[in-house]
PDB file with one MODEL, atoms N, CA, C and O in Angstrom:
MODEL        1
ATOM      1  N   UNK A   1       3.040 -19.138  -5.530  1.00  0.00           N
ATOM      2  CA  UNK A   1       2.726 -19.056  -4.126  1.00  0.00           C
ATOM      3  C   UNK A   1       3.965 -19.453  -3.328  1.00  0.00           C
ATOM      4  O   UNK A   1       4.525 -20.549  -3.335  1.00  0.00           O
ATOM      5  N   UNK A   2       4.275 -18.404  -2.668  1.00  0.00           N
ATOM      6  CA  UNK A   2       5.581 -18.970  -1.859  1.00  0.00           C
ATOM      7  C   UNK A   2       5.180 -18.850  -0.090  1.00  0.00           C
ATOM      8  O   UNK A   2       6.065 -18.845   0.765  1.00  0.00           O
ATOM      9  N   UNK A   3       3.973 -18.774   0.177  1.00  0.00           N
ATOM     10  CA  UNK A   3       4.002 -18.875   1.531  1.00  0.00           C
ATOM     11  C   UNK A   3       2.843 -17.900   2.561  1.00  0.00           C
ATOM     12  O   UNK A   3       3.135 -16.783   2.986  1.00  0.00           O
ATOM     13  N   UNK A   4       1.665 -18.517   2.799  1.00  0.00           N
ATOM     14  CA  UNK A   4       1.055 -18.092   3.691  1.00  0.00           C
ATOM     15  C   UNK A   4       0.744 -16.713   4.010  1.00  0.00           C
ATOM     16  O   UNK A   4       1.629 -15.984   4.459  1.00  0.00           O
ATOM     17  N   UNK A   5      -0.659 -16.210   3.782  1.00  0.00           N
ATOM     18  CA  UNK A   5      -0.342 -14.444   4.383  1.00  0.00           C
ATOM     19  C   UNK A   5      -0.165 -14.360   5.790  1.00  0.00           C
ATOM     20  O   UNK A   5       0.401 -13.296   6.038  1.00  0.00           O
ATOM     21  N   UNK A   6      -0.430 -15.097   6.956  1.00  0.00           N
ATOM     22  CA  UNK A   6      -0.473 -14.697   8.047  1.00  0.00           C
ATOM     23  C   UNK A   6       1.145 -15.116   8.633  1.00  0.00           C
ATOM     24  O   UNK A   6       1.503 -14.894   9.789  1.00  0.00           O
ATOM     25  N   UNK A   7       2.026 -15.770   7.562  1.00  0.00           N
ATOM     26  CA  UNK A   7       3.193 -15.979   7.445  1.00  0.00           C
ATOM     27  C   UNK A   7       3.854 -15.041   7.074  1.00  0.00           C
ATOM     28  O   UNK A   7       4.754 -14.554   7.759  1.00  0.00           O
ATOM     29  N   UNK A   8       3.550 -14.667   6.031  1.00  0.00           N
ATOM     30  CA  UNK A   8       4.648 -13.377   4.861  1.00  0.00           C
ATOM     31  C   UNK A   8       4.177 -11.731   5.220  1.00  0.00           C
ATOM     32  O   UNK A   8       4.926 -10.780   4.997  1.00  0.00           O
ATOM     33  N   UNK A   9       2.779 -11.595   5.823  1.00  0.00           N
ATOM     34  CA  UNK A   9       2.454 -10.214   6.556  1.00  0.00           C
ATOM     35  C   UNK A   9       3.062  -9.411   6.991  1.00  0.00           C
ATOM     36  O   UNK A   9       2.803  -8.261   6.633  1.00  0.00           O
ATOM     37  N   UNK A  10       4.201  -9.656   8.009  1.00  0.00           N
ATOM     38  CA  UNK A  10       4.624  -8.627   9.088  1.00  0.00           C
ATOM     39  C   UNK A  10       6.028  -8.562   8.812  1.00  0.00           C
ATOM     40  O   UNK A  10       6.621  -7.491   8.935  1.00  0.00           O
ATOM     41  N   UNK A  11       6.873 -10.063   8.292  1.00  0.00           N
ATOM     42  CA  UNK A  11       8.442  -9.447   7.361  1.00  0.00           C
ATOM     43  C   UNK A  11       8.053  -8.969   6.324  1.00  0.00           C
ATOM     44  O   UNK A  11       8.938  -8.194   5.961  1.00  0.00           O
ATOM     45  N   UNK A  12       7.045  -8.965   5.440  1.00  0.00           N
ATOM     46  CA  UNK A  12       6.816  -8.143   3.698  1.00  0.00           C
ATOM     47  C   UNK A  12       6.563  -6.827   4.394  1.00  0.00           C
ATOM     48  O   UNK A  12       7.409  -6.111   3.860  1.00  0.00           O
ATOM     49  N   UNK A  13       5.856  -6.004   5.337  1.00  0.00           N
ATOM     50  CA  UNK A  13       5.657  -5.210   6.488  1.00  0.00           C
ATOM     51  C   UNK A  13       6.839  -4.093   6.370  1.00  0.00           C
ATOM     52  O   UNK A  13       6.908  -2.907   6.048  1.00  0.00           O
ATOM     53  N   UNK A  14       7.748  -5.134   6.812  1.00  0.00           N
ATOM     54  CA  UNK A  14       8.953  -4.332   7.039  1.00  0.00           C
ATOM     55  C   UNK A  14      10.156  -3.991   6.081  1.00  0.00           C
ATOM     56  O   UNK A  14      11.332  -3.818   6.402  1.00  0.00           O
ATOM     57  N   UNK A  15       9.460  -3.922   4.551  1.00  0.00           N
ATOM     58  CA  UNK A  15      10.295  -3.970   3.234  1.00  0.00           C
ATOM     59  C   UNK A  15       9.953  -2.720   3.076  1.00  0.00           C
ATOM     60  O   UNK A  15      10.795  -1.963   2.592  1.00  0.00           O
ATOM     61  N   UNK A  16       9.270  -2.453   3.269  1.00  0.00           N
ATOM     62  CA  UNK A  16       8.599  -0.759   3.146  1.00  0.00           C
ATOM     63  C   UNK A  16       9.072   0.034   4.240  1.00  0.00           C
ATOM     64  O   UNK A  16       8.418   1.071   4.358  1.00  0.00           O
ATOM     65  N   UNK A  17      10.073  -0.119   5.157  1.00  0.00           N
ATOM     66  CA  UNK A  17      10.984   0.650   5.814  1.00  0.00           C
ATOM     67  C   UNK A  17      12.156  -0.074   5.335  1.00  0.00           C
ATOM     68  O   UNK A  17      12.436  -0.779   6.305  1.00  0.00           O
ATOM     69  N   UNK A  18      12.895  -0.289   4.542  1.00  0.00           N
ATOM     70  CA  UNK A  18      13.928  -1.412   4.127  1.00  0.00           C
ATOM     71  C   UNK A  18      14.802  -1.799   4.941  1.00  0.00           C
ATOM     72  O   UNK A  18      15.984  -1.469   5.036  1.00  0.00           O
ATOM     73  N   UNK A  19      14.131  -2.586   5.594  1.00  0.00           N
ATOM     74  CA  UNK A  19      14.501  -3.845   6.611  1.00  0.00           C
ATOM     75  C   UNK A  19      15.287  -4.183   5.572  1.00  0.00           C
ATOM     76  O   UNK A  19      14.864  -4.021   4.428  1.00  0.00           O
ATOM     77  N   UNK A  20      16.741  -4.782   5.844  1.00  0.00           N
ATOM     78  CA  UNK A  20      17.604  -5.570   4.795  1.00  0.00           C
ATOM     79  C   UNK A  20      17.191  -7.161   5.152  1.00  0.00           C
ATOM     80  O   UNK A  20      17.136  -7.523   6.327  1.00  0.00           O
ATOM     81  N   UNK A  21      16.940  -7.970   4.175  1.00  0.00           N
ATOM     82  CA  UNK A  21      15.988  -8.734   4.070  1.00  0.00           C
ATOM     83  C   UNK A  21      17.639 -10.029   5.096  1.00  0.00           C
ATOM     84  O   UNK A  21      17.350 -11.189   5.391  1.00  0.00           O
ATOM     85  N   UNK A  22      18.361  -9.747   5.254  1.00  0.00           N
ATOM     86  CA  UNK A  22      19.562 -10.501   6.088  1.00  0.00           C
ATOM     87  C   UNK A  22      18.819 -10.196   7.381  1.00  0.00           C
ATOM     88  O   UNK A  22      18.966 -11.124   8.176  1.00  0.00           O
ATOM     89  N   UNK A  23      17.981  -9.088   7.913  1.00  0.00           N
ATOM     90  CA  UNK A  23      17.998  -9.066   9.310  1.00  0.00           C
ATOM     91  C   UNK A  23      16.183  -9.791   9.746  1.00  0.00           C
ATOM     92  O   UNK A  23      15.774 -10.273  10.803  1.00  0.00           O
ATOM     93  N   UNK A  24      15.256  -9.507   7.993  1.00  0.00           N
ATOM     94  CA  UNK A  24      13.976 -10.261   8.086  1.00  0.00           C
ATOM     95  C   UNK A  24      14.080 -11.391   8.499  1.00  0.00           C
ATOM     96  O   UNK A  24      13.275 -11.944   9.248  1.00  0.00           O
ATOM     97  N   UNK A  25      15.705 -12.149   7.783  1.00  0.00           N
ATOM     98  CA  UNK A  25      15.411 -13.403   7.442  1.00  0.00           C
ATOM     99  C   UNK A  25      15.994 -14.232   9.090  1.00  0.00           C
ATOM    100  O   UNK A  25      15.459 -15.234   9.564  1.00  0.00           O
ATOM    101  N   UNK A  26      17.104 -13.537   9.668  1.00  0.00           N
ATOM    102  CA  UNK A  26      17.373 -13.145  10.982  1.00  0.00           C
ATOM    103  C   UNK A  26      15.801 -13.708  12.150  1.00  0.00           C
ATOM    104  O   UNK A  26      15.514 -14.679  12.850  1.00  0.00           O
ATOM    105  N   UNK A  27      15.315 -12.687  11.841  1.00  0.00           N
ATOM    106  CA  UNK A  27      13.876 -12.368  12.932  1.00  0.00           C
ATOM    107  C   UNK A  27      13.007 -13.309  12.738  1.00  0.00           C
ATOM    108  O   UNK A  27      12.428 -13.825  13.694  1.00  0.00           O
ATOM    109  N   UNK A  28      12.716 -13.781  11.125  1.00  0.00           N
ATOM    110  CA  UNK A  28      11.107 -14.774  10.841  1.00  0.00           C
ATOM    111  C   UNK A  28      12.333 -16.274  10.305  1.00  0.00           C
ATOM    112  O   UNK A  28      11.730 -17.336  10.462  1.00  0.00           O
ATOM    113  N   UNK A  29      12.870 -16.356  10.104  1.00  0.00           N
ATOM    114  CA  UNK A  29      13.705 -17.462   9.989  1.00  0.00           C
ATOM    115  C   UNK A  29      13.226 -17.607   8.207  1.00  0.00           C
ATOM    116  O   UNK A  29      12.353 -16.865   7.755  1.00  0.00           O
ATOM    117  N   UNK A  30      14.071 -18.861   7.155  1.00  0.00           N
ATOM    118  CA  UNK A  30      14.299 -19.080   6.011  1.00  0.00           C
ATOM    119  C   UNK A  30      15.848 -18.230   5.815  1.00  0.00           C
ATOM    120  O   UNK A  30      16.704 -18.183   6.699  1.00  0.00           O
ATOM    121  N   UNK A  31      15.921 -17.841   4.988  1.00  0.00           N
ATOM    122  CA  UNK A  31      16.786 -17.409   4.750  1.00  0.00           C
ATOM    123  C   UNK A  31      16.887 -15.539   3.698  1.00  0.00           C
ATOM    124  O   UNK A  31      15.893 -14.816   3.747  1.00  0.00           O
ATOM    125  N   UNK A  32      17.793 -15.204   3.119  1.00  0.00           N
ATOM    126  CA  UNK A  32      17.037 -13.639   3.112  1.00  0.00           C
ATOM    127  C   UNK A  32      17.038 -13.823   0.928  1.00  0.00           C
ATOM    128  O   UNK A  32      16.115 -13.308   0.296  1.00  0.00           O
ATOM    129  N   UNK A  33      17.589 -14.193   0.575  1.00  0.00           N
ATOM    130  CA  UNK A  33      16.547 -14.738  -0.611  1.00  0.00           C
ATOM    131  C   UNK A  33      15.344 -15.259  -1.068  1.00  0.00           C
ATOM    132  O   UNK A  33      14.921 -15.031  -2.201  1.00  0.00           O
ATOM    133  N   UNK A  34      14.541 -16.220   0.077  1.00  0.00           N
ATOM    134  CA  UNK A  34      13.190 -16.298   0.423  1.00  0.00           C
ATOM    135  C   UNK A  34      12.183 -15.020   0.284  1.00  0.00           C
ATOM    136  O   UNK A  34      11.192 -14.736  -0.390  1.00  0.00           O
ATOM    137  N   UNK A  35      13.164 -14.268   1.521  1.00  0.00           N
ATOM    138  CA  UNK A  35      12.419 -12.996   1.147  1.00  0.00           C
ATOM    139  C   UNK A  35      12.651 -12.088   0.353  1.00  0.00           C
ATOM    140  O   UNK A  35      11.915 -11.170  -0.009  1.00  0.00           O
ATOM    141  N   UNK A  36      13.578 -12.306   0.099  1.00  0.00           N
ATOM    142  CA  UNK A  36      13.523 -10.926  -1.705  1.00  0.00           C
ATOM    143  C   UNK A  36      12.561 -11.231  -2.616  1.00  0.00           C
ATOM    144  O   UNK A  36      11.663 -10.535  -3.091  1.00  0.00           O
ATOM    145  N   UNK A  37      12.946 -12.649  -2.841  1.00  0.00           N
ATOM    146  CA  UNK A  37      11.839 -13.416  -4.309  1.00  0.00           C
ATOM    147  C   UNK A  37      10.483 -13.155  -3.790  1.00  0.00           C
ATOM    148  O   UNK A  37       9.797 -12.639  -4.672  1.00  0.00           O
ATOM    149  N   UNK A  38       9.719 -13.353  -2.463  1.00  0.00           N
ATOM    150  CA  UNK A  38       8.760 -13.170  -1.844  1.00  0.00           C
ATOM    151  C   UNK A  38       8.235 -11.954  -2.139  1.00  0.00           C
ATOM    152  O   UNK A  38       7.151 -11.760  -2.687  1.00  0.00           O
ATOM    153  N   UNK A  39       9.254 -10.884  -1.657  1.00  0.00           N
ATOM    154  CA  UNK A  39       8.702  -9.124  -1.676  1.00  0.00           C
ATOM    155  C   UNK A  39       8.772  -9.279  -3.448  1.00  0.00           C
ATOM    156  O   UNK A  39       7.735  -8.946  -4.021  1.00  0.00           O
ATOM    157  N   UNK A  40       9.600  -9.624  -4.076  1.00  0.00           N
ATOM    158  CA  UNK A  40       9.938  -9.605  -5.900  1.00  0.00           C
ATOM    159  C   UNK A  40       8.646 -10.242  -6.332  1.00  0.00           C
ATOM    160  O   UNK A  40       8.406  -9.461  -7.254  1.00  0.00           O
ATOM    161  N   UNK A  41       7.882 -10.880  -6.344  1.00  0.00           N
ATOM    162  CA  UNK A  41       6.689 -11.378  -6.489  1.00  0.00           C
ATOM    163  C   UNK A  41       5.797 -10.615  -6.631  1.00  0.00           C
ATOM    164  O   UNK A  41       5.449 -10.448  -7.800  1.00  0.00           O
ATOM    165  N   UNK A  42       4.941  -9.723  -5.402  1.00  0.00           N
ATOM    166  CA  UNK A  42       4.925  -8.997  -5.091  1.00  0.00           C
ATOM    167  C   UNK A  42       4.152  -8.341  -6.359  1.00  0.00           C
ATOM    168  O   UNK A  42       2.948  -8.158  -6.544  1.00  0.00           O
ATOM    169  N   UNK A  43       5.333  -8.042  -7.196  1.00  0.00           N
ATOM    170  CA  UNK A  43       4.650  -7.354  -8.534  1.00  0.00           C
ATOM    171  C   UNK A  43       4.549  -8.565 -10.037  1.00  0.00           C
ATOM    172  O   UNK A  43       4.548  -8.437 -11.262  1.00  0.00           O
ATOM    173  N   UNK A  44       4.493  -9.434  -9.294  1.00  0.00           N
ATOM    174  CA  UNK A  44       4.400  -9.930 -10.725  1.00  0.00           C
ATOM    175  C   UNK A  44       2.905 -10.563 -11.423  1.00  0.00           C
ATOM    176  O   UNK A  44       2.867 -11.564 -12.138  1.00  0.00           O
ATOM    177  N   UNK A  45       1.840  -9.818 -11.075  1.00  0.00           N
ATOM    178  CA  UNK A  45       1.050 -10.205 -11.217  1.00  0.00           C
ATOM    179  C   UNK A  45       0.234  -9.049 -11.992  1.00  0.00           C
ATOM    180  O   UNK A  45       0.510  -7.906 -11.629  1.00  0.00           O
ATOM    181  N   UNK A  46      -0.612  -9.170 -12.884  1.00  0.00           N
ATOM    182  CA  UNK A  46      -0.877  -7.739 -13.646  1.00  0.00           C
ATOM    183  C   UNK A  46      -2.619  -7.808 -13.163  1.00  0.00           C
ATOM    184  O   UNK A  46      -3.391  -8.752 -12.997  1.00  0.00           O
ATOM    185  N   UNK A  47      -2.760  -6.344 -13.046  1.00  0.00           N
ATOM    186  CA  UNK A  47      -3.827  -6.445 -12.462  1.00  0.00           C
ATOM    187  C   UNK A  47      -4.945  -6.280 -13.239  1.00  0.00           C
ATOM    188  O   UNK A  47      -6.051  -6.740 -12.956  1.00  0.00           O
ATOM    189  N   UNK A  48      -4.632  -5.518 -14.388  1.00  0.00           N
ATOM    190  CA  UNK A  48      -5.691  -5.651 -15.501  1.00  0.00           C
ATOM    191  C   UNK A  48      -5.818  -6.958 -16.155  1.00  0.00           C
ATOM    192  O   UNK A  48      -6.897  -7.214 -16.689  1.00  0.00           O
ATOM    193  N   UNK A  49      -4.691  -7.985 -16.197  1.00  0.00           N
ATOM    194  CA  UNK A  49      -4.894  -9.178 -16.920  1.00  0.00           C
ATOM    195  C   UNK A  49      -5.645 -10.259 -15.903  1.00  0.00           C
ATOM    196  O   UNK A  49      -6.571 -10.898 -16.402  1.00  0.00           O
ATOM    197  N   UNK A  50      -5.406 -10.435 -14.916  1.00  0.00           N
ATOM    198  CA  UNK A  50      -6.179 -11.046 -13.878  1.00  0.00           C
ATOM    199  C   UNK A  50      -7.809 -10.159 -12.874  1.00  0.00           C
ATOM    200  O   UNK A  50      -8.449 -10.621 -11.929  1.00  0.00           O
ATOM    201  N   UNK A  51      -7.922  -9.317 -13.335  1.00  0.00           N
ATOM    202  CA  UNK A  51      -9.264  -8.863 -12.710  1.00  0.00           C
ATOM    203  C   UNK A  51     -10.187  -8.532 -13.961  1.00  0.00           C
ATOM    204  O   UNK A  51     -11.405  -8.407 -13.837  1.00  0.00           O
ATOM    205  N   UNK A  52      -9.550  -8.403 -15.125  1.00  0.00           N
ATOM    206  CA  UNK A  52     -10.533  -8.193 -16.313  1.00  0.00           C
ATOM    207  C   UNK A  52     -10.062  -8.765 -17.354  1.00  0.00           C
ATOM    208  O   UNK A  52      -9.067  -8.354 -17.951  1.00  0.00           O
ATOM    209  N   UNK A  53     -11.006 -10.191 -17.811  1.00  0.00           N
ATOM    210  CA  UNK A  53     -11.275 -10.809 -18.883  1.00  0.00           C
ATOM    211  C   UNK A  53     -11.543 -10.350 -20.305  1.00  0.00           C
ATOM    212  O   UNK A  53     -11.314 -11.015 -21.315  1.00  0.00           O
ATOM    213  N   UNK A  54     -12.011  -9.237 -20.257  1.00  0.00           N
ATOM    214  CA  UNK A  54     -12.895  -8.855 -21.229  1.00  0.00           C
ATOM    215  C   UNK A  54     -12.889  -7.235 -21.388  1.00  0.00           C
ATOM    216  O   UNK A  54     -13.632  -6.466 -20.778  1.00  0.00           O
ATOM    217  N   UNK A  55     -11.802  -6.852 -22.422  1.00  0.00           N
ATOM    218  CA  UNK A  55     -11.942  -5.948 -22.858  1.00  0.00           C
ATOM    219  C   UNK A  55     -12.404  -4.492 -22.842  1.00  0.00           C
ATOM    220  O   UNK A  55     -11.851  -3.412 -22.635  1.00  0.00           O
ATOM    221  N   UNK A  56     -13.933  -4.993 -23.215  1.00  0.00           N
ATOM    222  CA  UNK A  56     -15.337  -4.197 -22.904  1.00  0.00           C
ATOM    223  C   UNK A  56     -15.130  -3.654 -22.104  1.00  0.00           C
ATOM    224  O   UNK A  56     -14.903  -2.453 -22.246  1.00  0.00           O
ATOM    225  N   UNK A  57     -15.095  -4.386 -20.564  1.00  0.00           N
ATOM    226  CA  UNK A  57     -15.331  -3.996 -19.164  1.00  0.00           C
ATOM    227  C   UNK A  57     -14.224  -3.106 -18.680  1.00  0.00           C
ATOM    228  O   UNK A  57     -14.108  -2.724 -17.515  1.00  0.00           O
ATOM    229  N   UNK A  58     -13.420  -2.806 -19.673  1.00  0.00           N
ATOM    230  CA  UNK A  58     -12.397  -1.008 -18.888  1.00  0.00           C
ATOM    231  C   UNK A  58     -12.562   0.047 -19.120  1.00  0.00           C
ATOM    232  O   UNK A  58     -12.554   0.417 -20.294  1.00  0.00           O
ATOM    233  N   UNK A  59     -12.743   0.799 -18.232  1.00  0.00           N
ATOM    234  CA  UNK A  59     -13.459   1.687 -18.160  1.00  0.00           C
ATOM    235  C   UNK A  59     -12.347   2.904 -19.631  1.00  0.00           C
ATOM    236  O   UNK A  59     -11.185   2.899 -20.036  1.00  0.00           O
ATOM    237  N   UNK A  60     -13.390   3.596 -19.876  1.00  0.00           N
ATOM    238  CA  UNK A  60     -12.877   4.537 -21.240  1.00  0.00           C
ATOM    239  C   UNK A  60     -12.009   5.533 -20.353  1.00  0.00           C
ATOM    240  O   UNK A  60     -11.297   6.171 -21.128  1.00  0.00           O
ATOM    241  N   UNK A  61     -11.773   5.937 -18.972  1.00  0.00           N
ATOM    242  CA  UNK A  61     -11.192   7.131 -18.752  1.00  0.00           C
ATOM    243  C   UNK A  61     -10.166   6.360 -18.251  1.00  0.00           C
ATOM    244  O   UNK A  61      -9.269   7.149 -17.954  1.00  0.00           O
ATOM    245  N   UNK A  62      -9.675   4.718 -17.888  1.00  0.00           N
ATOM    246  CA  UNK A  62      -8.471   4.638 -17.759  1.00  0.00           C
ATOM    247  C   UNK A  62      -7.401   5.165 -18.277  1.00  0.00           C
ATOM    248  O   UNK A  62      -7.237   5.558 -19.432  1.00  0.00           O
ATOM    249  N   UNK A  63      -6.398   5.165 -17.067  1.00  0.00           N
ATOM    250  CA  UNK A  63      -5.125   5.504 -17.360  1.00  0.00           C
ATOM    251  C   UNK A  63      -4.016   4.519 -17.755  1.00  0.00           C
ATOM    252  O   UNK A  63      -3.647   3.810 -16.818  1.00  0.00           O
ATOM    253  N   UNK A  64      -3.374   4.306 -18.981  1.00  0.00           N
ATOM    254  CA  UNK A  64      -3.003   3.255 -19.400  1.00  0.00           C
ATOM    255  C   UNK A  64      -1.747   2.847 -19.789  1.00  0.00           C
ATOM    256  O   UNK A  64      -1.407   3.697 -20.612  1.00  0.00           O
ATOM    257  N   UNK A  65      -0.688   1.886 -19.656  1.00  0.00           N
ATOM    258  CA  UNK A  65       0.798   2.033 -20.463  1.00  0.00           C
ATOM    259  C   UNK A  65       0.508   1.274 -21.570  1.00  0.00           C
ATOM    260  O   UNK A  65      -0.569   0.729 -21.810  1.00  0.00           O
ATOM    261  N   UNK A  66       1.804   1.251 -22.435  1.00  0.00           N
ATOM    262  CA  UNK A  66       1.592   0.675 -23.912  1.00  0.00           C
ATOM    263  C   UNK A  66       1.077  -0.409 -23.697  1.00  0.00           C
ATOM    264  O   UNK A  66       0.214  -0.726 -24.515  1.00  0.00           O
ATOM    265  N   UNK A  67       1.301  -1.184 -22.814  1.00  0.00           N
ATOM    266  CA  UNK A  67       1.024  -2.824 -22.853  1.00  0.00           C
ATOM    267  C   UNK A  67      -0.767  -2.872 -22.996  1.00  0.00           C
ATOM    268  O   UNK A  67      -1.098  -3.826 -23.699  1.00  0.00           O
ATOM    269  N   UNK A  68      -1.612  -2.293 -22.633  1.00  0.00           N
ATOM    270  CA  UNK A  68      -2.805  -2.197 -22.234  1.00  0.00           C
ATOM    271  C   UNK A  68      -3.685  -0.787 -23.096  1.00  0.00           C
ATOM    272  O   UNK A  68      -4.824  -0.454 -22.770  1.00  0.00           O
ATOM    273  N   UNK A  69      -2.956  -0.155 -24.121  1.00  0.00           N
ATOM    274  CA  UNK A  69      -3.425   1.247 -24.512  1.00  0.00           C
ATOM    275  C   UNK A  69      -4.348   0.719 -26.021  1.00  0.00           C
ATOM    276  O   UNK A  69      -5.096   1.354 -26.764  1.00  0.00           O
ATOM    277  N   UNK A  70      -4.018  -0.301 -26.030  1.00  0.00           N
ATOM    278  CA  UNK A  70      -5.079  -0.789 -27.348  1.00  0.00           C
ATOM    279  C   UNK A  70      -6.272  -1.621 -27.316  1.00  0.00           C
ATOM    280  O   UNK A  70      -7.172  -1.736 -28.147  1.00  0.00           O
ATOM    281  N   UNK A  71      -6.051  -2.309 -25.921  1.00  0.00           N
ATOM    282  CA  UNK A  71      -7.219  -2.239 -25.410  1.00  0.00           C
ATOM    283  C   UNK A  71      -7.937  -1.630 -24.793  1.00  0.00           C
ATOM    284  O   UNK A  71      -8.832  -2.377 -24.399  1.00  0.00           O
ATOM    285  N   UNK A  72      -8.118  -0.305 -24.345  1.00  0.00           N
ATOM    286  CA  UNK A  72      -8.659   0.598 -23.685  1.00  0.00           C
ATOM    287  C   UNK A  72      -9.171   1.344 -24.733  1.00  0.00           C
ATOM    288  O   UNK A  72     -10.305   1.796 -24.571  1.00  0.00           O
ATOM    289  N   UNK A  73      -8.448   1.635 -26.031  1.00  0.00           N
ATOM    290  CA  UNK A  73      -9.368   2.244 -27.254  1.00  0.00           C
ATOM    291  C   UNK A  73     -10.371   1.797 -27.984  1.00  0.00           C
ATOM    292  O   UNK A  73     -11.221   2.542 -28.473  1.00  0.00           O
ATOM    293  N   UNK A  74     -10.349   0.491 -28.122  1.00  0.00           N
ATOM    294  CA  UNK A  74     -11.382  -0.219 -28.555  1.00  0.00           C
ATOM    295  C   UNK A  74     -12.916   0.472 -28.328  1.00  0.00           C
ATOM    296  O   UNK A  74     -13.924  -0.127 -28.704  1.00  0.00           O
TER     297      UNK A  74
ENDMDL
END
């Protein structure tokens, strides 16, 4: 957790027009490594490992990469 959504909302906002994170960091203040690691975060969270416990519960017509393709055959 690096910081508040009603904080990180509207500079993470503007990464998706690539705001260079020198002019984010400019506008919302910290500095512009704050916000890289911030937007870099971002993906580091897997969404099949944190929304499904259990195997069972994926669906058979998922679409899958190696990391996740042996559990989906089961």
């Amino acid at each position: 957790m690096v910081g508040k959504t009603h904080e990180m909302e509207k500079a993470l906002y503007l990464c998706r027009f690539a705001v260079p994170f020198d002019a984010i960091a400019y506008v919302f203040g910290r500095n512009a490594m704050y916000w890289y690691w911030a937007y870099a975060s971002l993906s580091r969270a897997s969404i099949v490992g944190t929304t499904i416990k259990d195997p069972q519960l994926l669906p058979k017509h998922l679409v899958v990469d190696e990391k996740h393709s042996s559990m989906a055959l089961r």
